[in-house]
C-alpha positions in Angstrom: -1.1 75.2 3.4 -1.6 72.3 5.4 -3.7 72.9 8.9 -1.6 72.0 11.9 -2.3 68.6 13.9 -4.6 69.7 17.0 -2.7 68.2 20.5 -5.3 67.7 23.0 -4.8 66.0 26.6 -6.0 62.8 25.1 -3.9 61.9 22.4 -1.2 63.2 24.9 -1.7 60.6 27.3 -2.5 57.7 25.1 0.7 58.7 23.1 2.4 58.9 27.1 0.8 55.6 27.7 2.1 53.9 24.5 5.9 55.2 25.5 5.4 53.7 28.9 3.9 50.0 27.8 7.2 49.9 25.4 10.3 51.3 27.5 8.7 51.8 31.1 8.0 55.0 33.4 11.5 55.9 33.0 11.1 55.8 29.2 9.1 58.7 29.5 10.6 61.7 28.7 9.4 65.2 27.0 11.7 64.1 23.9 10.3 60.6 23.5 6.3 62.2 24.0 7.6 64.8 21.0 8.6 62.3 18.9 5.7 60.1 19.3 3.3 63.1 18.7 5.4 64.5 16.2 5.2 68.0 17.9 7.4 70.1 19.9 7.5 70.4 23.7 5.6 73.4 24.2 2.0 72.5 23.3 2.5 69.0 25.8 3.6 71.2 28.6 0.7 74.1 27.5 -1.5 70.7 28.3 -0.1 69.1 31.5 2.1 72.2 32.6 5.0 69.7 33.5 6.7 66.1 32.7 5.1 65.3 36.4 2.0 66.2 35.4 1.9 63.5 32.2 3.2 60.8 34.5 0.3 62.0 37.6 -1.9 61.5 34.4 -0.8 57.9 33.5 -0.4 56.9 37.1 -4.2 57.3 36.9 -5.2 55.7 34.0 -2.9 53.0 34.8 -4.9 52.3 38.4 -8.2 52.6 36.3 -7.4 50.4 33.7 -6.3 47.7 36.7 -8.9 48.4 38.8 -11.4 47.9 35.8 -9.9 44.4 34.3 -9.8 43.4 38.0 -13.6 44.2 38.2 -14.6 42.2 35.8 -13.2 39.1 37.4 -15.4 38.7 40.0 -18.4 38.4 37.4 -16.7 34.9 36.8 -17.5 31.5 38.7 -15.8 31.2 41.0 -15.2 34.7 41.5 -12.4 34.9 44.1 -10.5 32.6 41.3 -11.7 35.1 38.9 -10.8 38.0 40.6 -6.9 36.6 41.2 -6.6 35.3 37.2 -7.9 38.3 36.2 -5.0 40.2 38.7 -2.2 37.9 36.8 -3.7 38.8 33.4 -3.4 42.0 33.6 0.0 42.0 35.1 0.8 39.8 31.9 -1.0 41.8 29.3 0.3 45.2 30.6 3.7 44.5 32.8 4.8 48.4 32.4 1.6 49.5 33.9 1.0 46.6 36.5 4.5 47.8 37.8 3.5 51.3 38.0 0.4 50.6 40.0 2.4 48.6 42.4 5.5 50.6 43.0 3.6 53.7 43.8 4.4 54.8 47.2 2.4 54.3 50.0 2.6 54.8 53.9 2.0 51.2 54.8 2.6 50.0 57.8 1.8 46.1 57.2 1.4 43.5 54.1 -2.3 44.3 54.5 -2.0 48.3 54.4 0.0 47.6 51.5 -2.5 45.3 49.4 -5.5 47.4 50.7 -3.6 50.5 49.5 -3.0 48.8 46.0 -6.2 46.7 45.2 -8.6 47.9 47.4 -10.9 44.9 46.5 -11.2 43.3 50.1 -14.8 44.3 50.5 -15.6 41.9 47.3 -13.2 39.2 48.1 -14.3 38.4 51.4 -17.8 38.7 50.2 -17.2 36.0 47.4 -15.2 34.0 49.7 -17.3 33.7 52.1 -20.2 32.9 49.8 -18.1 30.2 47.9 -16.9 28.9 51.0 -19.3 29.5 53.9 -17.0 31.0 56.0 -17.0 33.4 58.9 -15.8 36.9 57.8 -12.3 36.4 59.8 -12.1 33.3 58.1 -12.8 34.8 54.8 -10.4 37.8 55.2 -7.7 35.7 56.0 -7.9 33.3 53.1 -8.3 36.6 51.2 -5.1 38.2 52.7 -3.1 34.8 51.9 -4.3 34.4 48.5 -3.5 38.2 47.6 0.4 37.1 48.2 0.3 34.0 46.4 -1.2 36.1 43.6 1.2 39.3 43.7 4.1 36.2 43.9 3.2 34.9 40.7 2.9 38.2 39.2 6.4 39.2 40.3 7.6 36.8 38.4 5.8 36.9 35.1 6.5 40.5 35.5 10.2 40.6 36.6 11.2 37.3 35.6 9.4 37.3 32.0 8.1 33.6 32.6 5.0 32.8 30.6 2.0 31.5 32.9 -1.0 29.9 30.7 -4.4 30.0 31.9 -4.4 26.1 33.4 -1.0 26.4 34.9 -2.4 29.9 36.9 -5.8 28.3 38.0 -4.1 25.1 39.4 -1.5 26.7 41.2 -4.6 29.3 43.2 -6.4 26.2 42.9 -4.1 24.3 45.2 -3.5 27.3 47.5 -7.3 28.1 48.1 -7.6 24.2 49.0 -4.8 24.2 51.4 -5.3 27.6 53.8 -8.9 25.7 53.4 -7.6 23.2 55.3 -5.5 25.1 57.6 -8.6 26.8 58.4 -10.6 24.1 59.0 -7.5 22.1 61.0 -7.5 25.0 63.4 -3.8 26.9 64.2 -0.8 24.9 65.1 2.1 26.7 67.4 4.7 25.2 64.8 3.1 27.7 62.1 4.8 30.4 63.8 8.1 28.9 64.5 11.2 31.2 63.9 14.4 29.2 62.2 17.5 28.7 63.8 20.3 26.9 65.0 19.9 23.8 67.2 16.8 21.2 67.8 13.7 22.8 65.4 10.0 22.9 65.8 8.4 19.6 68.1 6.0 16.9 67.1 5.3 14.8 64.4 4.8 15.8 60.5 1.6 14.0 60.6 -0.4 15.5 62.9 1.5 18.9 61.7 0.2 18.4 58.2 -2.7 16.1 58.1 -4.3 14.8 61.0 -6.6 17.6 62.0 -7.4 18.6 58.6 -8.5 15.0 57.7 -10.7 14.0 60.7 -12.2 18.3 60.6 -12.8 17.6 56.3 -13.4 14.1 56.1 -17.1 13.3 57.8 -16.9 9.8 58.1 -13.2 10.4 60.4 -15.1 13.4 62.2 -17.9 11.2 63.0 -15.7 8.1 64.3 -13.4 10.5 66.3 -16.6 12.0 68.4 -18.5 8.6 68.6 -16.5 6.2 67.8 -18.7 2.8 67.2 -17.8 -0.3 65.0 -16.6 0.2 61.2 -18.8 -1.4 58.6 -16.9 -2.9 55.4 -18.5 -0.4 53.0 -17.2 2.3 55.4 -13.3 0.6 55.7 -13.7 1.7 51.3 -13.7 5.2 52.2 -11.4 5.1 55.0 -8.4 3.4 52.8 -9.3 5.9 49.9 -8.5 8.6 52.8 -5.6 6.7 54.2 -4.3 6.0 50.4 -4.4 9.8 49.5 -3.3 11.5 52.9 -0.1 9.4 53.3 2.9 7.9 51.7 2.3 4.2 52.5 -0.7 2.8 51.3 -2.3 -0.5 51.9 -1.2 -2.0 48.8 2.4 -1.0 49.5 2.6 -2.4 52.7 1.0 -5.8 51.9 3.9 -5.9 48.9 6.8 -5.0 51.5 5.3 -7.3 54.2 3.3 -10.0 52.5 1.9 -11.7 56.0 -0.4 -8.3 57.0 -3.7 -9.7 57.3 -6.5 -7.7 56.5 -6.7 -6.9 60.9 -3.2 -5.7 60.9 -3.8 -3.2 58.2 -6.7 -1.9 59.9 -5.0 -1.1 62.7 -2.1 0.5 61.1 -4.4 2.7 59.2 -6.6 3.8 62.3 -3.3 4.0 64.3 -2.1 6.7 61.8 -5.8 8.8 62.4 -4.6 8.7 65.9 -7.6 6.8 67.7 -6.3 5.7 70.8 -6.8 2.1 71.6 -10.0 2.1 73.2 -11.6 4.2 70.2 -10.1 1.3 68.4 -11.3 -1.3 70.7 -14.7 -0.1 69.4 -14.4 0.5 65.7 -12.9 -3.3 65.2 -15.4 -4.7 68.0 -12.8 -6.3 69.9 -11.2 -5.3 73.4 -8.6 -2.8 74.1 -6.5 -6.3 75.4 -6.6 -7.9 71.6 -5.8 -4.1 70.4 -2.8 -3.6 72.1 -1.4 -7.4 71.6 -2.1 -7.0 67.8 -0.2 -3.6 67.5 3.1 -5.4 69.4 2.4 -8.2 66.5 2.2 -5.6 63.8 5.5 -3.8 65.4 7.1 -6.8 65.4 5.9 -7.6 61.7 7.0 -4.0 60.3 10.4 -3.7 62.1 10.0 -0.1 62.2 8.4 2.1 65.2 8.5 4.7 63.5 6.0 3.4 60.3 3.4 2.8 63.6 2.4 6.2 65.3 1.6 5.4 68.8 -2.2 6.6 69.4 -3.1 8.7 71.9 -3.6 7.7 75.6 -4.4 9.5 78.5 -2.7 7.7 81.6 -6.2 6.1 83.0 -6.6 4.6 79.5 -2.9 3.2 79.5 -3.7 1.6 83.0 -6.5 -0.4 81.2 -4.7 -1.6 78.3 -1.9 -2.7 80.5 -4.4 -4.3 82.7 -5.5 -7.1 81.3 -7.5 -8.9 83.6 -9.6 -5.9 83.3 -10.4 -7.2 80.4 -12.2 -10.8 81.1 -15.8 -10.3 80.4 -15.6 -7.4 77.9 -18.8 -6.6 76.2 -18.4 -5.7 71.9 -20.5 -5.2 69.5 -20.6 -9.0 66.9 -19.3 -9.3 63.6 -21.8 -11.7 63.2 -24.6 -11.8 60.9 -27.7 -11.1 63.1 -25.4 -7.7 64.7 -26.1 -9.0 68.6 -23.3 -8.7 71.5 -21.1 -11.2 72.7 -19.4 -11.8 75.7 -15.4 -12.7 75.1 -12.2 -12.6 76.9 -9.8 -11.5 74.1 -6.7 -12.5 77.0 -7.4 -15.8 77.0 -9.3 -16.5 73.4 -7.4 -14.9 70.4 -9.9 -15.5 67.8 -10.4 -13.0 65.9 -6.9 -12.2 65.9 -6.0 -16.1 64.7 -9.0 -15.8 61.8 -7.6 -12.5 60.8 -4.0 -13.7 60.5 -4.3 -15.7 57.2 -2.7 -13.6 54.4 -4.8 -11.2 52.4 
């Protein structure tokens, strides 16, 4: 006679946990467990005392399983990146259990009682974060907060929505999201962040400054360094300004030269320190001519484009717009040379247009 199977609490639960992965918590039942054990219902319930008990049992081994494979994220590089991959894995390997951990009930009171109450890894994040990232620990939270969403996002959707996510496609997508709440970080808060939809005129302001201009001059160092002391623009350093210029906006030198083929090689300069929003004396100084010749070549360049609104007007406070309509004020104007030896000359940009007339043959 054949000795009967022996049911402990283990094979219990990894039998509970196999029902689960295949049909769900709802799958679970004290008929499906039988059949998968291939024993009746009294020695599970001698065990766990109740079907409640079995599902307290794999609510448990369903948060240490998650909490373990989220673990070993952070031992990757970097380990903020890790720590979110390894989030989506594990939603994607095991979906029934990844919805069990996050549909247990909590008493949250906001999205961050809610993630704190189901990851609990904030203490590591903000750690790795700010050690990737040299940020302040507010800084660090918050990026850690934000990311947290974009990664429970894309795991409602592999989850719910069954939509495969391969490794490249998951670690561009928190790639790109790091990199841009870097830059709202680092552009400091705008009041149109917070703007409620509705009916009638929306948000104020221009989609430049809303999107790039602080991040560019608080990311880019050559921008931050001509924005605090501004001082003429060597060629080599007009490279790196068009390769920011060329990325940061939808027109690009090239493109405007092809749509308007008389831009001289002045004209575009202007345009492109027009749209980093250095008023026209800062400009006066980076092109080492007066604010006179600045403000006459960006009524040229108007007139050359047809279009205010491809010209940002820079910004002036009103003393600085009393100057540039002054001209007179300009006679005598002191600027650094474009010559050779790098000495000052003396020029009145009302009355000679010189560099203006050498810069005006086509590029």
């Amino acid at each position: 006679m054949a000795r009967p199977v022996s049911i402990t609490k283990d094979k219990i639960l990894a039998a509970a946990l196999d029902v689960v992965r295949k049909g769900g918590a709802s799958a679970l039942t004290a008929r499906s467990l039988s059949s998968a054990l291939g024993c009746g219902a009294n020695a599970i319930f001698s065990a766990y005392g109740s079907m409640e008990g079995i599902l307290s049992a794999v609510k448990s081994e369903a948060r240490k399983s998650f909490r373990e494979r989220i673990s070993e994220g952070f031992s990757l590089n970097p380990p903020f990146k890790g720590f979110g991959l390894a989030l989506l894995w594990f939603a994607m390997d095991e979906p029934q259990l990844y919805k069990i951990v996050m549909e247990e009930k909590v008493s949250a009171m906001s999205i961050e009682d809610y993630i704190e109450a189901h990851l609990g890894f904030k203490e590591e994040s903000v750690a790795a974060i700010s050690q990737s990232f040299n940020l302040q620990e507010k800084d660090a939270e918050m990026l850690y907060y934000q990311m947290v969403i974009v990664a429970l996002g894309m795991a409602h959707i592999c989850v719910e929505g069954g939509v495969p996510l391969s490794i490249t496609q998951a670690s561009e997508i928190l790639g790109k999201n790091v990199r841009a709440f870097l830059m709202v970080i680092h552009a400091g808060a705008d009041a149109r962040e917070s703007f409620i939809p509705q009916k009638g005129p929306g948000p104020k302001g221009d989609v430049d400054s809303y999107l790039l201009m602080h991040t560019l001059t608080g990311q880019n160092h050559l921008l931050q360094e001509l924005h605090a002391e501004p001082r003429y623009i060597q060629d080599n350093e007009w490279v790196e300004l068009e390769r920011v210029f060329r990325n940061s906006f939808s027109l690009t030198p090239e493109s405007l030269r092809e749509k308007h083929p008389s831009l001289t090689h002045g004209d575009i300069h202007i345009f492109i320190l027009s749209h980093f929003h250095f008023s026209v004396s800062e400009q006066a100084l980076l092109l080492g001519i007066s604010p006179a010749s600045v403000t006459k070549a960006r009524q040229r360049l108007k007139g050359r484009l047809g279009s205010d609104t491809l010209f940002p007007k820079p910004p002036e406070t009103k003393s600085q717009q009393k100057e540039a309509d002054d001209k007179d004020d300009y006679k005598g104007y002191i600027v650094p040379s474009r010559c050779i030896d790098g000495g000052e000359r003396i020029i009145d940009d009302v009355h000679d247009d010189t560099w203006n007339d050498a810069a005006r043959a086509p590029v």
